[in-house]
C-alpha positions in Angstrom: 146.7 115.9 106.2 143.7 115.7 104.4 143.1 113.3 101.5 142.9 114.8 98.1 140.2 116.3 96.2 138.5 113.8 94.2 138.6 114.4 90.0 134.6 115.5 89.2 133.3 112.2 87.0 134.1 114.4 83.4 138.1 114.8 84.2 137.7 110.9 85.6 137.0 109.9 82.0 139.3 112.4 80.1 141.9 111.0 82.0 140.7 107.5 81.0 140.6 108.5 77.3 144.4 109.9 77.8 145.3 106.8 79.4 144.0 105.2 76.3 145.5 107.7 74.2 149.5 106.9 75.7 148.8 103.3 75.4 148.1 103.7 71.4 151.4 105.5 71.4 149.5 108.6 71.5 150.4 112.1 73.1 148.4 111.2 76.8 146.0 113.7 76.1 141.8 113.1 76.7 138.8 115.2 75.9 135.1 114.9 76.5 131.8 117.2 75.4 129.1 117.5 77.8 125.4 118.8 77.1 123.1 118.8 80.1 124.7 116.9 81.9 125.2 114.0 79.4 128.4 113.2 77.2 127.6 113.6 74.0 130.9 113.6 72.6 134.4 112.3 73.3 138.4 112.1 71.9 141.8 111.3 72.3 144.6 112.3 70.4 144.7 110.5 67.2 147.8 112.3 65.3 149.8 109.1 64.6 146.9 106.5 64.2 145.5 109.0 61.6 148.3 110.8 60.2 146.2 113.9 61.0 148.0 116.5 62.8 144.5 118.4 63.8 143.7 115.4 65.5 144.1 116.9 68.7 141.5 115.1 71.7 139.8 118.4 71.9 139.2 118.5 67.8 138.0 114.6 67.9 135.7 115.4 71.0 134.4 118.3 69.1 133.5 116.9 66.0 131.7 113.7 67.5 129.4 116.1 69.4 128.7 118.0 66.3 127.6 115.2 64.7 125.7 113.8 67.5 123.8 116.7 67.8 123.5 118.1 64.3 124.7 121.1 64.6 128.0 122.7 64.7 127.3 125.2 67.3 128.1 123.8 70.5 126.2 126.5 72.2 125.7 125.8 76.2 128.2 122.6 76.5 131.7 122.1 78.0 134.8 121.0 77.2 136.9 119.0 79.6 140.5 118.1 78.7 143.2 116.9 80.6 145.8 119.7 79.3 145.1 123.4 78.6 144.4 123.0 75.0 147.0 125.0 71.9 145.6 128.1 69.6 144.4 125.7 66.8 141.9 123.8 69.5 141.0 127.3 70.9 140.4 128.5 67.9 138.1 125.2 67.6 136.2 125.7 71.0 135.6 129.6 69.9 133.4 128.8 66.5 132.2 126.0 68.1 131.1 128.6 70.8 131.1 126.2 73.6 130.2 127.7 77.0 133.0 126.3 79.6 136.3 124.4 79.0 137.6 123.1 82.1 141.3 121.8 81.7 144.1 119.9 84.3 147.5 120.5 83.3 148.8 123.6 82.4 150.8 123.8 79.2 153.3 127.0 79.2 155.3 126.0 75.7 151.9 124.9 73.6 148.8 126.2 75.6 147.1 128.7 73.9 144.5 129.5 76.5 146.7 131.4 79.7 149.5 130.9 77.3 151.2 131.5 74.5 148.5 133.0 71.8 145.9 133.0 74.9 143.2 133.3 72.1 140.0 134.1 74.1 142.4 137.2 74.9 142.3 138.8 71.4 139.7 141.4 70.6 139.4 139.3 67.1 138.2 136.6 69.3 134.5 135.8 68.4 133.2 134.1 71.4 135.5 133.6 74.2 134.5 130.4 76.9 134.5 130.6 80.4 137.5 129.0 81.5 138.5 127.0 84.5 142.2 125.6 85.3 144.0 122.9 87.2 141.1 120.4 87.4 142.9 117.2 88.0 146.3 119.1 87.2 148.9 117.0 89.3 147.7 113.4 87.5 147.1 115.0 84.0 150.7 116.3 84.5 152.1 113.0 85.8 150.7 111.2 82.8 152.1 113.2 80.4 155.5 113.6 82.1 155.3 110.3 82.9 154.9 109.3 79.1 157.3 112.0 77.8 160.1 110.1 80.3 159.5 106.4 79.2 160.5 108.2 75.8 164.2 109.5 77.1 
C-alpha cells in the first residue's frame, strides 16, 4: 500500500486556517489567495465572531487580497478552500475573476460549484474559473464531519 498523497503547501494552510476556524466555534472552513506564487490573501469563516453571514473564508480571503493588491480584480490568482465553496462565494470568485479555485471537500447540499446552482455553469455567468476538486478532500471532510459530530 502506498502512503498517501501529500496536501500541496496552499491546502496545508487552508486546512490550518479551518482548523483555526473550528476552534473559534467557527464552521471548519479555510481559504487562501495566491498571486505568483505568493499568498497575498487569507480567511476563515468569521460568521459568528462577526455577525456577518457573508463572512464565508472564501469572501474574507477575497477581500484581504483585494486590498493587498489594490484592485478588485483578482485577475491571474487562485483560490484554495478546503470545501467546494456555495453560489454567493461563486458568485464572489466570478467578479473577482480569479483564474483557478482548487477545493477539498465536496459539498452536495451547499456547493454551488458541481452543485446545486453550479454558477460557472450559467450562460449569465461573467467569467467562469478553472476548477479543480478533491484536493485534500478526505481531511477537509473529516474536519468538518468531525466538527459537525462534537455538535450531536
Amino acid at each position: 500500500m502506498s502512503a498517501p498523497f501529500p496536501l500541496p503547501e496552499y491546502m496545508r494552510r487552508a486546512m490550518e486556517l479551518a482548523r483555526a476556524a473550528g476552534e473559534a466555534g467557527e464552521v471548519p472552513i479555510g481559504a487562501l489567495v495566491v498571486r505568483n506564487g505568493a499568498v497575498i490573501g487569507e480567511g476563515q469563516n468569521r460568521n459568528r465572531r462577526d455577525n456577518d453571514p457573508t463572512a464565508h473564508a472564501e469572501i474574507v480571503a477575497i477581500r484581504t487580497a483585494a486590498t493587498a493588491i489594490g484592485d478588485f480584480r483578482l485577475i491571474d490568482c487562485e483560490l484554495w478552500v478546503t470545501l467546494e465553496p456555495c453560489a454567493m462565494c461563486a458568485g464572489a470568485i466570478s467578479h473577482a475573476r480569479i483564474a483557478r479555485v482548487y477545493y477539498g471537500a465536496s459539498d452536495p447540499k451547499g456547493g454551488g460549484v458541481d452543485h446545486g446552482a453550479r454558477v460557472f455553469a450559467h450562460p449569465q455567468c461573467l467569467h467562469r474559473p478553472q476548477v479543480y476538486s478533491g484536493i485534500g478532500e478526505s481531511p477537509a471532510a473529516a474536519l468538518l464531519r468531525d466538527f459537525f459530530a462534537a455538535r450531536r
